[in-house]
C-alpha positions as CSV (number, residue, x, y, z in Angstrom):
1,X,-8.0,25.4,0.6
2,X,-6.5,24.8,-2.6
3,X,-5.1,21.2,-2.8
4,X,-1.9,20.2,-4.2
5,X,-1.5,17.0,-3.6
6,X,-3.9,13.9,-4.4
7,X,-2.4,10.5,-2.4
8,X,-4.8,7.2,-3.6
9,X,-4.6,3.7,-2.2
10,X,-4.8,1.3,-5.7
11,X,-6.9,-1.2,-4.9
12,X,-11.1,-1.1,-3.8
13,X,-10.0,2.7,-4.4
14,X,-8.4,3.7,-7.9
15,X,-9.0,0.8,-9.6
16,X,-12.7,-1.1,-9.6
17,X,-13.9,-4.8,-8.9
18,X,-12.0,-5.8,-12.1
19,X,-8.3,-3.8,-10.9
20,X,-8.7,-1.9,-13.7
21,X,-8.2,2.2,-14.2
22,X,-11.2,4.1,-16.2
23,X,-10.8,6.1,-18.8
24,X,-12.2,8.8,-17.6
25,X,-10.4,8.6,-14.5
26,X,-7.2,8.3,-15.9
27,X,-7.7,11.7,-18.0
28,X,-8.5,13.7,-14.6
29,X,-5.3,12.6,-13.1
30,X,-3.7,13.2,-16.5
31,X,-5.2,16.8,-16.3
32,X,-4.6,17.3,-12.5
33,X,-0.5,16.8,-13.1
34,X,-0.8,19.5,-15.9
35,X,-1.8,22.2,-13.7
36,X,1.0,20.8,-11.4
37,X,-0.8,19.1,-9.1
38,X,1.3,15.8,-7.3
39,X,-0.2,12.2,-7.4
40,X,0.9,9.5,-4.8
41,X,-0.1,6.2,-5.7
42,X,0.3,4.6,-2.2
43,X,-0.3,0.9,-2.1
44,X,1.2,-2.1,0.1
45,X,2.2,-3.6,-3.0
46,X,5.4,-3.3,-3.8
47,X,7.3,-1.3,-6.5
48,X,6.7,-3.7,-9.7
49,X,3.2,-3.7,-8.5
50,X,2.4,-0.6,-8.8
51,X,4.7,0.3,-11.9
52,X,1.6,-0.6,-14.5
53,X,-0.6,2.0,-12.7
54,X,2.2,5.2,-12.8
55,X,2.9,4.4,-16.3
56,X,-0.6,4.6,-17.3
57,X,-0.9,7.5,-15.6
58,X,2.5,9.2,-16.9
59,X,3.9,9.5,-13.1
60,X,7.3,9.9,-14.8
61,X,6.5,12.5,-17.0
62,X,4.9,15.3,-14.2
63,X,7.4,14.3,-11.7
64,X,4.7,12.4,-9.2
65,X,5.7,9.5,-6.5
66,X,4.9,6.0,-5.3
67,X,4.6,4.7,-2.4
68,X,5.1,0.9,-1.8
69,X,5.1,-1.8,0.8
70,X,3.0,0.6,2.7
71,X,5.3,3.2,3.4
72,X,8.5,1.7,3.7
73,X,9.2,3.1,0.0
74,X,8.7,6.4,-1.6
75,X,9.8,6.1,-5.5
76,X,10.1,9.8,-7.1
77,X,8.7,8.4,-10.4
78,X,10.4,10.7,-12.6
79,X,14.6,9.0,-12.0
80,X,13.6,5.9,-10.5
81,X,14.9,7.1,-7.1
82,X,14.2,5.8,-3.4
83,X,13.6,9.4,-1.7
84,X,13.0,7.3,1.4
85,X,13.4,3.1,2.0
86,X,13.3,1.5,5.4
87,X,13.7,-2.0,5.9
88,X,12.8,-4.7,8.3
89,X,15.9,-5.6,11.1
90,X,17.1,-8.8,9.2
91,X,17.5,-11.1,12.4
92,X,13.7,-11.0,12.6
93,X,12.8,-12.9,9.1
94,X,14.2,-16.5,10.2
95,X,11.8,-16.5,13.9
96,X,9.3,-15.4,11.9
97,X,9.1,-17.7,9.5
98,X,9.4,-20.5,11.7
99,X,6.4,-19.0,13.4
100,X,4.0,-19.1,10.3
101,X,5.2,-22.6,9.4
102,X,3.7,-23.7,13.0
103,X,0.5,-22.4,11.9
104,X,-1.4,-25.0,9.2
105,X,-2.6,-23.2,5.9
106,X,-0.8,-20.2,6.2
107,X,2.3,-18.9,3.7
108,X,4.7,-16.4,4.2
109,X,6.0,-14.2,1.5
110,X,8.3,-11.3,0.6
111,X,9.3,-9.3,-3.0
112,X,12.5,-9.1,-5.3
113,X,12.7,-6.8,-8.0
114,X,10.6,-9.2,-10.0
115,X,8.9,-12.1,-8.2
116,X,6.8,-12.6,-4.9
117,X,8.9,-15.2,-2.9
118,X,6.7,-17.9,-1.4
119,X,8.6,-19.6,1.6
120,X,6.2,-22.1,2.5
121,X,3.6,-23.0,0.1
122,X,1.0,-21.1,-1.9
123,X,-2.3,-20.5,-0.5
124,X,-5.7,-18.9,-2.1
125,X,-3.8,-15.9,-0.5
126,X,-0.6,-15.9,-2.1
127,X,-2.5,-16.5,-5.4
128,X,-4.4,-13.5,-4.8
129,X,-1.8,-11.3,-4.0
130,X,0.1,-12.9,-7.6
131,X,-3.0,-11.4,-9.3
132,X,-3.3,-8.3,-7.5
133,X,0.7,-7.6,-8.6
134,X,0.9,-9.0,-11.9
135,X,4.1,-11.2,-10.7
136,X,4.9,-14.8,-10.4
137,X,4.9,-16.5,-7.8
138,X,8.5,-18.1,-6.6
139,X,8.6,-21.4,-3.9
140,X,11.6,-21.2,-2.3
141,X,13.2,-24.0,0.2
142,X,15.1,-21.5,2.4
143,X,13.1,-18.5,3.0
144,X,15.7,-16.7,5.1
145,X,18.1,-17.3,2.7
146,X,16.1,-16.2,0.0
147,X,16.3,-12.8,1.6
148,X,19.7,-12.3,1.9
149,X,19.0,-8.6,0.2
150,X,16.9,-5.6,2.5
151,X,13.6,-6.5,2.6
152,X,10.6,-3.8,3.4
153,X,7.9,-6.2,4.6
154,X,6.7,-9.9,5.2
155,X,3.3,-10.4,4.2
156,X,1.3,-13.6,5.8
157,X,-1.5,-14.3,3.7
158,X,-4.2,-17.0,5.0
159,X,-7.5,-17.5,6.3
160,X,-8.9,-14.6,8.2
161,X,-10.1,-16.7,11.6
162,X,-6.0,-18.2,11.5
163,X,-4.9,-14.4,11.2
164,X,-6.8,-12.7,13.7
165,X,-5.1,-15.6,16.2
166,X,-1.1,-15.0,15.2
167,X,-1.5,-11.3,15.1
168,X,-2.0,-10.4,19.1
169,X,0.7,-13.7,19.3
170,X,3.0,-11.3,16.9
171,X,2.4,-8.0,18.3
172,X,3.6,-9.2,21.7
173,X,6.5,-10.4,20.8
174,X,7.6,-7.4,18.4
175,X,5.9,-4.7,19.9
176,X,8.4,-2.0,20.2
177,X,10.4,-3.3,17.2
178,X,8.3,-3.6,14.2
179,X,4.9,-2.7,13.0
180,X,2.1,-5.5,12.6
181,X,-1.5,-5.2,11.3
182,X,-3.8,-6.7,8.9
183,X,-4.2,-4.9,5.7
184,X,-7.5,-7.3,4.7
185,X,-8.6,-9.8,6.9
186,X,-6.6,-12.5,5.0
187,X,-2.8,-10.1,4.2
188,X,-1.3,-9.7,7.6
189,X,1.7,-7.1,7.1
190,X,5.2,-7.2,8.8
191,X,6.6,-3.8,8.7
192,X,9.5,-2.0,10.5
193,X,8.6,0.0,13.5
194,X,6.5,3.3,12.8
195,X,5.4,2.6,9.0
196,X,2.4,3.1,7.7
197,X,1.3,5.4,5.1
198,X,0.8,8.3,7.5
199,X,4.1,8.6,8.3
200,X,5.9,7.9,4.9
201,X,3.6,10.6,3.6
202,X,5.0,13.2,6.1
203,X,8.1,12.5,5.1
204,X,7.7,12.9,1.2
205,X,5.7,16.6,2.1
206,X,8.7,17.6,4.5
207,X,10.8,17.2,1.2
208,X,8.9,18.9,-1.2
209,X,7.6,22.0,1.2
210,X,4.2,20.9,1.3
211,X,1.8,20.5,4.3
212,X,-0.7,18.1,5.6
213,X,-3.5,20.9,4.7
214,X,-2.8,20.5,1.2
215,X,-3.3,17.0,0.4
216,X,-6.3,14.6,-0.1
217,X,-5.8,11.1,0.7
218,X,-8.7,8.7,-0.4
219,X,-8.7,4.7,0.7
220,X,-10.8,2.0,1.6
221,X,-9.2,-0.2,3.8
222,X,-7.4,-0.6,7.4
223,X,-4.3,0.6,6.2
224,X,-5.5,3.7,5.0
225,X,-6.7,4.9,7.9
226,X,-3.9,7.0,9.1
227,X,-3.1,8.9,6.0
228,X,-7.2,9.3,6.2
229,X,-6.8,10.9,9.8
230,X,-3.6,12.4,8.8
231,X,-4.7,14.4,5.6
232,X,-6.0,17.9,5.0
233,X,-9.3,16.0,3.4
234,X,-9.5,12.6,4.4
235,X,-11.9,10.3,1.9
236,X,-13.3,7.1,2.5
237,X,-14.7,5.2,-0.6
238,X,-18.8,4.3,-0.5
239,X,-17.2,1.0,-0.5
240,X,-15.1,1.2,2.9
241,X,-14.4,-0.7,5.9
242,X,-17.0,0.8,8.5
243,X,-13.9,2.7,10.6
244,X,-12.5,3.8,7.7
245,X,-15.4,5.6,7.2
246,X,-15.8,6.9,10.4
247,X,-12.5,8.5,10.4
248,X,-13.1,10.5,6.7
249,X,-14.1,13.8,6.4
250,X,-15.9,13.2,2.9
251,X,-17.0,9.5,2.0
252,X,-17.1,9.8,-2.1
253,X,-18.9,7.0,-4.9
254,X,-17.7,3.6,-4.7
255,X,-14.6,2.4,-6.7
256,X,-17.3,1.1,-9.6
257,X,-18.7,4.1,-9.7
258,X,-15.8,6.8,-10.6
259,X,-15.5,7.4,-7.0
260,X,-12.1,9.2,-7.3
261,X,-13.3,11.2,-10.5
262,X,-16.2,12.2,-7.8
263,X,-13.0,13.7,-5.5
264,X,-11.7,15.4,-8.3
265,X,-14.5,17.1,-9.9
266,X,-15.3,18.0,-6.3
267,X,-12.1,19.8,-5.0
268,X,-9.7,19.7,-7.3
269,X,-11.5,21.1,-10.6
């Protein structure tokens, strides 16, 4: 099978223990899009997130995609343009949030174009996904108000043991309507019914005339699992939670040690 499509979750995956992109890893990519291979960079961060990445790696220039927020956005990098978006209904954000602020140590935040909206109060969390993003952090008295825009996910960030209790609470009282699962033990995601990455990337291949056969997806972490199962070659990183793992076909180096290179060299070169 010759592959034409190379979809890579950002972080524990592309980038190493320091978030950054090697060299040598960015020049395969580079060399991949100029035989006209596609790249997917698809991350639960959202767009401004994973901007830095697809400019490094000249997204715009060979016509390649992100997708953010897990699925809920596919960006064709080359005009800017939402090929797909779906959003969260908006009379779910205010119960929600009274929820999490019921629940000590937790926060609860969402994304504008430039900041990651904090409606409680920072946590080690929250801090960590600032980092992770490269964007500020923005307290906000009114988080429902705050969001008076369409909004592709909540993300809970807190202590794993707190997490692992509000998620079956959450699940039962969405299940049907939205989409809730922890990303890391400490990021629980809110996402509208049906999104994961799996699903956004049929989508994007349905619009482009590609198939499932022809793309590689490579990840390390619970919410890569379905575009793992879903894809032609599904590849776990050396580095990978234990079912993700389980479900690849291949398991390649870690991310400190040029695992996606490894992928490359191995079935794309």
């Amino acid at each position: 099978m010759e592959y034409q499509m190379l979809v890579l979750d950002l972080d524990g995956t592309l980038t190493n223990s320091r978030k950054e992109l090697t060299e040598p890893t960015r020049q395969a990519l580079l060399e991949i899009q100029k035989m006209g291979k596609k790249v997917v960079l698809a991350s639960g961060r959202p767009v401004n997130g994973v901007l830095p990445l697809a400019q490094k790696l000249d997204l715009h220039k060979y016509g390649s995609y992100i997708l953010s927020f897990n699925g809920a956005r596919i960006t064709q990098c080359s005009t800017g343009e939402a090929i797909y978006n779906k959003t969260l209904p908006p009379e779910v954000i205010a119960p929600i949030y009274q929820f999490v602020q019921e629940v000590p140590g937790l926060d609860i935040l969402s994304y504008d174009a430039q900041t990651i909206i904090s409606g409680i109060a920072p946590n080690e969390y929250t801090k960590k996904e600032s980092f992770i993003n490269k964007m500020d952090i923005r307290i906000v008295k009114d988080f429902p108000a705050a969001l008076a825009f369409p909004v592709n996910k909540l993300l809970i960030p807190g202590d794993p043991a707190a997490l692992e209790q509000c998620m079956p609470k959450l699940k039962a009282r969405y299940h049907g309507l939205l989409n809730i699962y922890r990303s890391e033990p400490f990021f629980l995601e809110i996402m509208p019914q049906h999104i994961d990455k799996a699903y956004s990337l049929q989508k994007l291949l349905n619009s482009i005339g590609l198939t499932a056969e022809q793309m590689i997806c490579c990840g390390d972490g619970y919410n890569d699992v379905s575009m793992i199962e879903y894809a032609g070659l599904g590849v776990a990183m050396e580095n990978a939670q234990s079912i993700v793992k389980d479900t690849a076909d291949f398991i390649t180096k870690s991310n400190d040690e040029e695992g996606i290179l490894h992928v490359i060299n191995t079935f794309m070169r």
